[in-house]
C-alpha positions as CSV (number, residue, x, y, z in Angstrom):
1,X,0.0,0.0,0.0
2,X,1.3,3.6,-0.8
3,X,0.2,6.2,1.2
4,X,0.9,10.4,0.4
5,X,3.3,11.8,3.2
6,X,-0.4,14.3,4.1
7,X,-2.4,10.7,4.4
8,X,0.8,9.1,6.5
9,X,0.8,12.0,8.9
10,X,-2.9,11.8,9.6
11,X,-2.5,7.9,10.5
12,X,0.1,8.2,12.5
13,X,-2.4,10.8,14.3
14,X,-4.7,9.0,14.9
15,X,-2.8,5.9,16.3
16,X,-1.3,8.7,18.7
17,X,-4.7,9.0,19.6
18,X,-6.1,6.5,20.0
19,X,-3.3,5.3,22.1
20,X,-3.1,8.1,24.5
21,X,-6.5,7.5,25.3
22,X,-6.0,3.9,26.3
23,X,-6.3,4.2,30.3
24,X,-5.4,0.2,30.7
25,X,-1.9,0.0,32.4
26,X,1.2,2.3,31.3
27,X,0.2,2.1,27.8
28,X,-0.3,6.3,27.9
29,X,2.7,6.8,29.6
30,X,4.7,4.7,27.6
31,X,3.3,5.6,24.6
32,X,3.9,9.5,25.6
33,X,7.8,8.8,26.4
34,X,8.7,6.8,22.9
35,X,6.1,8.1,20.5
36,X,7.5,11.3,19.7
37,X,10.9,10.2,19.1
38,X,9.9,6.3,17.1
39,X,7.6,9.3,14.6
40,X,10.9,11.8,14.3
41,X,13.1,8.2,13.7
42,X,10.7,7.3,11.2
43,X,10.0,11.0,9.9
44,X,14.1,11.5,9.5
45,X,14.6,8.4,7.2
46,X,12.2,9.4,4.9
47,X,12.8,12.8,4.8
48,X,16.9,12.3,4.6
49,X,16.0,9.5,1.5
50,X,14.0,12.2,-0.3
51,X,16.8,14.5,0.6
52,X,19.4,12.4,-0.9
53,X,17.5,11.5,-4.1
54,X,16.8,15.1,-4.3
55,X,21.3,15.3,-4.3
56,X,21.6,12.7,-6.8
57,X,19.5,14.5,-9.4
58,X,21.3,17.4,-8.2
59,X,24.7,15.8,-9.1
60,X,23.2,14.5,-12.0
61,X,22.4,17.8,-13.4
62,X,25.7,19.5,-12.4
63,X,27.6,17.1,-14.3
64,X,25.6,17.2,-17.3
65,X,26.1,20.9,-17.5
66,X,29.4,20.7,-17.1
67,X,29.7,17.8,-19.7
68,X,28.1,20.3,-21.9
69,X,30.1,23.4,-21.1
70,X,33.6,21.9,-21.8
71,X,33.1,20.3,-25.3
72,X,32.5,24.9,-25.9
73,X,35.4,25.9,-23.8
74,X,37.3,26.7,-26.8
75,X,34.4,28.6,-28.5
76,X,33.8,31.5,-25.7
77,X,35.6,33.2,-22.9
78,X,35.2,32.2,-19.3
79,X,32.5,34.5,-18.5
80,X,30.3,33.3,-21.4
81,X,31.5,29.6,-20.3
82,X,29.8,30.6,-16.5
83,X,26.6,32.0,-18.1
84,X,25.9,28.9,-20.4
85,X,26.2,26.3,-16.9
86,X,23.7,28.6,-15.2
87,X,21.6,28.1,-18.1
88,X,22.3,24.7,-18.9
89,X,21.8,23.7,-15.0
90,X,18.7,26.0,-14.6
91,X,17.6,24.0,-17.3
92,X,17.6,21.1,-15.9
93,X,16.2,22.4,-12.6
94,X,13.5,23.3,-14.1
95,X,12.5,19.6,-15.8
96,X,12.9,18.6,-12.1
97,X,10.7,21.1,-9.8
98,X,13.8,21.0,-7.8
99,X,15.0,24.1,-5.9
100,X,18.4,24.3,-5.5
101,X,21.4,26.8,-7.2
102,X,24.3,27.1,-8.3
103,X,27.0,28.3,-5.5
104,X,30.5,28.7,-7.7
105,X,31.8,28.0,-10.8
106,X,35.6,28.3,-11.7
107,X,36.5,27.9,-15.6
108,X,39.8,27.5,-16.2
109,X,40.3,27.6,-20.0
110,X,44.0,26.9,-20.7
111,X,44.2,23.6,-18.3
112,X,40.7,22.6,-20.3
113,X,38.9,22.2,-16.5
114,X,35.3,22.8,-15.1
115,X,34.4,22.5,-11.6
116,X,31.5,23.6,-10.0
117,X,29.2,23.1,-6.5
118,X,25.7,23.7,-6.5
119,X,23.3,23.6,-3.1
120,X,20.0,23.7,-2.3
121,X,17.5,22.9,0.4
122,X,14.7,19.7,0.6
123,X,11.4,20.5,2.7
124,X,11.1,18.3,5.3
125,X,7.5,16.1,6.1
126,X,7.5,14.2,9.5
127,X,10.3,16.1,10.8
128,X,8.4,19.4,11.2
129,X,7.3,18.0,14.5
130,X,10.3,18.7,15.7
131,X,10.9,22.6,14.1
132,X,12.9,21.0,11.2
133,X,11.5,22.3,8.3
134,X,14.4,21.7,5.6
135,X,17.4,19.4,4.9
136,X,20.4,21.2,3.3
137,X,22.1,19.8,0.0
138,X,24.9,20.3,-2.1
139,X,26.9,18.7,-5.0
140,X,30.2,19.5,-6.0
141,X,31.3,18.4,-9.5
142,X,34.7,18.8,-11.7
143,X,35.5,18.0,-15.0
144,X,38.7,18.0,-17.7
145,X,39.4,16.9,-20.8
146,X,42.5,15.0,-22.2
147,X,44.0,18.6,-23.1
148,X,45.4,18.6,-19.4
149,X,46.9,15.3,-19.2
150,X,50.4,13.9,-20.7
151,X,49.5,12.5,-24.2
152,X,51.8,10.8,-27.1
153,X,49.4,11.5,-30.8
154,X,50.8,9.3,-33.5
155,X,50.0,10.8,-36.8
156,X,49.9,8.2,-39.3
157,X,49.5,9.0,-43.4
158,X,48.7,6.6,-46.1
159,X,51.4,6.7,-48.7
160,X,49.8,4.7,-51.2
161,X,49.8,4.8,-54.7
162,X,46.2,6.2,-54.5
163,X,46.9,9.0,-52.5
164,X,48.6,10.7,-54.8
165,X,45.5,11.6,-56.6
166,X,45.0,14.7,-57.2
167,X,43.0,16.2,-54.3
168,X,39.9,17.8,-56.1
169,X,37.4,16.9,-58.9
170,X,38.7,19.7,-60.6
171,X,42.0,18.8,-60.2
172,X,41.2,15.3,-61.5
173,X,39.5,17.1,-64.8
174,X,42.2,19.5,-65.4
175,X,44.8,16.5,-65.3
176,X,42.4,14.5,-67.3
177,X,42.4,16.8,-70.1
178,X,45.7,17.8,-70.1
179,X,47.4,16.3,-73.4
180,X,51.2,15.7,-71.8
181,X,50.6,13.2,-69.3
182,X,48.5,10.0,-70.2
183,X,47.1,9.8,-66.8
184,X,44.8,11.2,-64.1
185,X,45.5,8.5,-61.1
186,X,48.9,8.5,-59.4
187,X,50.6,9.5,-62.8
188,X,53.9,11.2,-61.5
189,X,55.0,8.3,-59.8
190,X,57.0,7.1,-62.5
191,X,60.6,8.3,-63.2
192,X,59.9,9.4,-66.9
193,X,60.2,12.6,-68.0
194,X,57.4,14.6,-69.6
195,X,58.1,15.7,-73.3
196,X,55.9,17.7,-75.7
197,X,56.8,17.4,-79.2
198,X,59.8,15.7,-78.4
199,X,61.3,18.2,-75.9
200,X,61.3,17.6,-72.5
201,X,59.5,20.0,-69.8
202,X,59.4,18.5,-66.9
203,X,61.9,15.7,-65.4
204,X,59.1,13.8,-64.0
205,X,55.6,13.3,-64.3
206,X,55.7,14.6,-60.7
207,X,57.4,18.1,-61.0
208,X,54.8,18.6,-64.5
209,X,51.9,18.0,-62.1
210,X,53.6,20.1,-59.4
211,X,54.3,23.3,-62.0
212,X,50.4,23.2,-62.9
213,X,49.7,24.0,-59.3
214,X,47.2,21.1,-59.2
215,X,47.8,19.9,-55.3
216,X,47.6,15.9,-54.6
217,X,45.8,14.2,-52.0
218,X,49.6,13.5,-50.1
219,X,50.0,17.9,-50.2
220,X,46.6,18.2,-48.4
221,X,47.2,15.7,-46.0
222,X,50.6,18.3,-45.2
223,X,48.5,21.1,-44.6
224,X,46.1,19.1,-42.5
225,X,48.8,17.7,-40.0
226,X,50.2,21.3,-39.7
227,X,46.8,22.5,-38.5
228,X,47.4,19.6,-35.7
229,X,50.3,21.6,-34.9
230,X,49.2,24.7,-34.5
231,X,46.7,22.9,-32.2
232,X,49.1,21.2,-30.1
233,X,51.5,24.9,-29.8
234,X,48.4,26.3,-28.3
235,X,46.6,23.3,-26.1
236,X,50.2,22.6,-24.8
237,X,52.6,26.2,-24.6
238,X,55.6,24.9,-22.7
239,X,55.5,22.0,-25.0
240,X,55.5,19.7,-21.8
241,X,52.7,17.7,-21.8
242,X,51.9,16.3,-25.4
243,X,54.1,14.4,-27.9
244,X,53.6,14.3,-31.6
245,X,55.3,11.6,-33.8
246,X,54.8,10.9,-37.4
247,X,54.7,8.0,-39.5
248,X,54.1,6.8,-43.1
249,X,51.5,3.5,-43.7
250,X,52.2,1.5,-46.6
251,X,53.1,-2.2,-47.1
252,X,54.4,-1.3,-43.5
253,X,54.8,1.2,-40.8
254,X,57.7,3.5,-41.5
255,X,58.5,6.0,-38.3
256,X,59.4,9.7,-39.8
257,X,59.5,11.0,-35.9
258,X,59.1,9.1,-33.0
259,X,57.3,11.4,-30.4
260,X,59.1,14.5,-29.6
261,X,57.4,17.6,-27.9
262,X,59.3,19.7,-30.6
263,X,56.6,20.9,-33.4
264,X,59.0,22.5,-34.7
265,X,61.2,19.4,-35.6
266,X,57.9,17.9,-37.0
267,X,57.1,20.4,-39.3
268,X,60.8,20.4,-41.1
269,X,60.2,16.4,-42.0
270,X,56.5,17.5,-43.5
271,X,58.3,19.8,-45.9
272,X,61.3,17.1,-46.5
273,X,61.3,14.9,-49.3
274,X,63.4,12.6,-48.1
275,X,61.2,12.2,-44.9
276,X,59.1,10.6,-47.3
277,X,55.4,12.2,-46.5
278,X,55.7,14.6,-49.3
279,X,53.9,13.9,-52.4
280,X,57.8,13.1,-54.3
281,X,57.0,9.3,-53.4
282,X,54.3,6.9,-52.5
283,X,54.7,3.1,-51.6
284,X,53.6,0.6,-54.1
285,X,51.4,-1.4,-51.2
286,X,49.0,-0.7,-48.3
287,X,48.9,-3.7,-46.2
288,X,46.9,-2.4,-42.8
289,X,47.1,-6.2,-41.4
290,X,50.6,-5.7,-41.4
291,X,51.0,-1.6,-41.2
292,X,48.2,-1.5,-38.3
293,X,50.3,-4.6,-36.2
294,X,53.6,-2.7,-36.5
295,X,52.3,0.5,-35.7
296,X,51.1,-1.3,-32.3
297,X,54.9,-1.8,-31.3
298,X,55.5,1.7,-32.2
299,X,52.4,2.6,-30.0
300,X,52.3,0.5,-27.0
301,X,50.1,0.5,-24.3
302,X,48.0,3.8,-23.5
303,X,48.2,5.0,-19.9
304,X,46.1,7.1,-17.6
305,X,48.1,10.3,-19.0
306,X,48.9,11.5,-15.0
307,X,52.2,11.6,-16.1
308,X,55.2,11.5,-18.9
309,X,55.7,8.1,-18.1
310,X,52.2,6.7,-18.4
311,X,50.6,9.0,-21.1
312,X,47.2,8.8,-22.9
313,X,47.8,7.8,-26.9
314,X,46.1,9.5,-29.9
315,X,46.1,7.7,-33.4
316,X,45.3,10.4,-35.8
317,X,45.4,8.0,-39.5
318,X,44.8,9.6,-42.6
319,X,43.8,7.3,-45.1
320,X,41.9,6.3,-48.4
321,X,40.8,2.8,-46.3
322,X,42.1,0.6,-49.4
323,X,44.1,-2.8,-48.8
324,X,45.8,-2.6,-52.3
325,X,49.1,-3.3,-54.3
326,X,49.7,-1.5,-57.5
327,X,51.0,-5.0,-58.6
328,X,47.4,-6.2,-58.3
329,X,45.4,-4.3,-60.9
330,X,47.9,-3.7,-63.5
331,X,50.3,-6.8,-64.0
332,X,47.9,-9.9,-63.2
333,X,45.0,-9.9,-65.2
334,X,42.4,-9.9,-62.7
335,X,43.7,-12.9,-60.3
336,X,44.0,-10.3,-58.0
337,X,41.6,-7.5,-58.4
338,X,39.5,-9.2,-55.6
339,X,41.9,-8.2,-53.1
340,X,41.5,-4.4,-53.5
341,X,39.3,-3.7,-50.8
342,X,38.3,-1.7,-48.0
343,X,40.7,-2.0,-45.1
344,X,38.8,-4.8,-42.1
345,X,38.3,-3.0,-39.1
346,X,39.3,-5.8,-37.5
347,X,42.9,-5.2,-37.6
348,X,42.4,-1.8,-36.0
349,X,42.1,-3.7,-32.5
350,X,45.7,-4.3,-32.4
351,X,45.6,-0.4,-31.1
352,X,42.6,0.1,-29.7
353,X,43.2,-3.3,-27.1
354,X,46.1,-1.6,-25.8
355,X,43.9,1.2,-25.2
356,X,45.1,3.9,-27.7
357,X,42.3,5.9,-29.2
358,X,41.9,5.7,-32.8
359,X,40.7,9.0,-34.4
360,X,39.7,8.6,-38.5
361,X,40.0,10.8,-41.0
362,X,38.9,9.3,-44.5
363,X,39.9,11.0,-47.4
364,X,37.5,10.3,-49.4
365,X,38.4,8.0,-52.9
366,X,36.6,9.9,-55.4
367,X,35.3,7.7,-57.9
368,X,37.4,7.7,-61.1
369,X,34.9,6.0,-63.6
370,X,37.5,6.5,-67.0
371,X,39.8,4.4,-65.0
372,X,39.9,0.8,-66.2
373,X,41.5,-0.2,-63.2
374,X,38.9,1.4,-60.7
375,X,36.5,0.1,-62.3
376,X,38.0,-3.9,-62.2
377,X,38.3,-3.3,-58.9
378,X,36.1,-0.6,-56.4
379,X,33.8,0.0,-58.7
380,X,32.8,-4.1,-58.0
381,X,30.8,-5.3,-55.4
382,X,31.4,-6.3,-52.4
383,X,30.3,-10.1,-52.6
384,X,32.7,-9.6,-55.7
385,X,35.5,-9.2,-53.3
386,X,38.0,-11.2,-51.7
387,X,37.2,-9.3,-48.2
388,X,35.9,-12.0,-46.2
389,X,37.6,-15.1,-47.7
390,X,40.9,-13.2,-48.2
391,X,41.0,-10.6,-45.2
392,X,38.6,-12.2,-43.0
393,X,36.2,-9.5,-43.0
394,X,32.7,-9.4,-41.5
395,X,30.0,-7.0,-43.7
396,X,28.6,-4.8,-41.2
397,X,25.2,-5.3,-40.2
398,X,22.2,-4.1,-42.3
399,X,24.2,-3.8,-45.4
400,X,23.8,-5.5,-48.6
401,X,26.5,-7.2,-50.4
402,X,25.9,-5.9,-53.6
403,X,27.4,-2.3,-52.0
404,X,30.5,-1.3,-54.2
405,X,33.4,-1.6,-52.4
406,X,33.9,1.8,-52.9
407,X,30.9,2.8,-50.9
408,X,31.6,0.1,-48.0
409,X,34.8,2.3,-47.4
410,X,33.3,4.9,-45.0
411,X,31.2,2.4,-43.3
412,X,34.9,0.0,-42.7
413,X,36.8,3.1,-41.5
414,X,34.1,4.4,-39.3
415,X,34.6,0.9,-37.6
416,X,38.1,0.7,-37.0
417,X,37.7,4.3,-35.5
418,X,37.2,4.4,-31.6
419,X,33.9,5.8,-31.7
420,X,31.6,7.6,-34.6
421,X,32.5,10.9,-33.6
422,X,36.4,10.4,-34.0
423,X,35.1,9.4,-37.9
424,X,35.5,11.8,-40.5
425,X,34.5,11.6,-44.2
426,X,36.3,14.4,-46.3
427,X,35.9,15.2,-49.9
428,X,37.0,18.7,-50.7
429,X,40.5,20.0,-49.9
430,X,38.9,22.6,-47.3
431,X,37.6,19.6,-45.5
432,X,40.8,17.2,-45.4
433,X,43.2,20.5,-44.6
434,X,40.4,20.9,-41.3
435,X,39.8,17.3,-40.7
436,X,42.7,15.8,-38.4
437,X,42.5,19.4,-36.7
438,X,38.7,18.3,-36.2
439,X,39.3,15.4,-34.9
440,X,41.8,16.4,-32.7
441,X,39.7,18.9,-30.7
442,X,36.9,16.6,-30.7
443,X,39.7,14.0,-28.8
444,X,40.7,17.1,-26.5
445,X,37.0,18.0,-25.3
446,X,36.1,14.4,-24.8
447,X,35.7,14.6,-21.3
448,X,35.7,12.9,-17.6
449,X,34.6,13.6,-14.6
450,X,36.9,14.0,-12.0
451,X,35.0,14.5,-8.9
């Protein structure tokens, strides 16, 4: 039976009562020495559980505003960061009846913390018998993101053949049209030099490319890890705290830099050819089974990022998502074109067991439809492919094997990524040159509570 706390009070009168005017024995006397204080024992556990259920939607809300406030911490100044968890908290105050406030807030931008206490008083039922109208509450609440912790971010870029398409559609068109190369696709990879009417004008198909200003998915990709950067000079000043290395993916992991807080040192091997990131090379393979397991070695295990010796690990990869071997679609005749696939998420566990985040950033393969060798191979199915008898792969839920294998790209990567929101899908060269920098932030306000 569930009675109102109005309907409870009124029983428990008139038991009191009734037994006060019992006249049989001690009954009245007893009953007046322990009534009072068995009704205040009883009042005070109800009224303390409503009061703490009362503080656990209070913490509930705090913490939610919070949650809210530092995924903006970069957007508006501290004072506008106050206003928005007043709001956000009132907010949720409001969807409770609940009466309580916010006491002090303290926003401190560059360590990327929140914390926050919040009290409130709970009126009290039974216990007004004895003059105690209220119960006082309060929540105290604090929050940071990975932006204040030690942290190693591994910045991984496919070097394959593929990459070195050019980054645009126009691009693609104005190569495509162009009467001195023969090529659209990865062209200026070979060694040749580029001749019109017999004389030469450029010592590789690469420098011709170059000298029309058309810039390659491998340039973009550049400009994209040097907007990481400029993100990590300004998330980390003294250059104390986070580590950036970098490293090529092809039939293998290459390391270019192992983790160094220097930025500066990482941005002289971007714009180094013989670092091999520039667009002057690409490797002839991408093997992720293989690439993906050596690049756990490099990685490690993640820690708790409470200091330099046990830091939290970033994987920032840049890729197209194709397993693939040049070999494959032009010298074999089609015993191998089953084998260009999309990457199985699979083998991105290597990283994410040891606890290393794994942040996405798919450059997206535009479709290249006068290429005879797209279209043998990406263009096909997926029950086409070699992906689950070759690379073991499982098709994702809900999707239909007759999906190209260029569409089921997107839908592979956003798998191997750590969660959806550490996926991006970037066409245009404005979106890949933003995209790790995206990505990155989005990693720095992910959040915890601490408190």
């Amino acid at each position: 039976m569930h009675l109102h706390f109005g309907s409870f009070r009124q029983l428990i009168a008139r038991r009191m009562a009734s037994m006060v005017s019992d006249r049989s024995g001690n009954v009245a006397l007893t009953v007046a020495i322990c009534i009072i204080p068995m009704i205040l024992a009883i009042g005070a556990g109800l009224d303390y559980t409503r009061a703490y259920n009362v503080q656990s939607r209070m913490q509930s809300d705090l913490d939610a505003a919070l949650v809210a406030a530092i995924k903006e911490i970069d957007e508006y100044d501290e004072d506008e960061i106050v206003e928005k968890i007043k709001e956000w908290f009132d907010a949720q105050s409001e969807k409770q009846s609940a009466t309580y406030d916010l006491t002090e807030i303290t926003v401190d931008k560059t360590g990327h913390t929140i914390t926050a206490s919040a009290s409130g008083t709970v009126p009290t039922t039974l216990m007004t018998l004895a003059d105690i109208k209220t119960v006082p509450v309060g929540v105290l609440s604090a929050i940071e993101g990975p932006a204040t912790s030690y942290l190693e971010v591994y910045i991984v870029l496919d070097k394959s053949p593929s990459m070195l398409l050019a980054a645009t559609s126009e691009g693609q068109a104005m190569l495509r049209a162009d009467k001195n190369i023969t090529c659209e696709f990865a062209c200026h990879d070979t060694k040749d030099p580029v001749k019109r009417n017999g004389s030469v004008i450029a010592s590789t198909y690469y420098n011709y490319i170059k000298s029309l200003g058309v810039k390659l998915r491998t340039d973009v990709a550049l400009d994209a890890v040097e907007e990481v950067l400029d993100m990590v000079d300004a998330a980390d000043k003294d250059h104390a705290r986070i580590k950036v290395g970098l490293y090529s993916l092809g039939e293998t992991i290459s390391e270019v830099l192992e983790p160094t807080y220097s930025t500066s040192t990482a941005r002289k091997k971007l714009s180094d050819d013989s670092s091999g990131l520039t667009s002057a090379t690409s490797m002839s393979a991408t093997y992720f089974q293989t690439a993906l397991k050596a690049l756990k070695k490099e990685v490690g295990t993640a820690g708790d990022g409470s200091s330099a010796a046990s830091p939290l690990k970033l994987v920032l990869l840049l890729t197209d998502g194709v397993q693939s071997n040049r070999d494959w679609v032009i010298k074999w005749s089609g015993k191998y074109w089953g084998q260009v696939t999309p990457l199985n998420p699979d083998w991105c566990d290597y990283l994410k067991d040891n606890d290393a985040t794994m942040a996405i950033l798919y450059t997206e393969y535009l479709a290249i439809p006068a290429d005879w060798g797209y279209n043998a191979t990406l263009a096909k199915s997926m029950a086409n492919s070699d992906w689950v008898s070759t690379w073991g792969g499982t098709l994702h839920t809900g999707v239909s094997s007759s999906t190209t294998r260029h569409d089921y790209i997107p839908i592979a990567l956003q798998d191997c990524a750590s969660s959806s929101d550490l996926f991006i899908s970037a066409a245009s060269e404005d979106e890949i040159t933003a995209g790790l920098s995206t990505l990155f932030n989005q990693y720095l306000t992910s959040v915890r509570l601490t408190q």
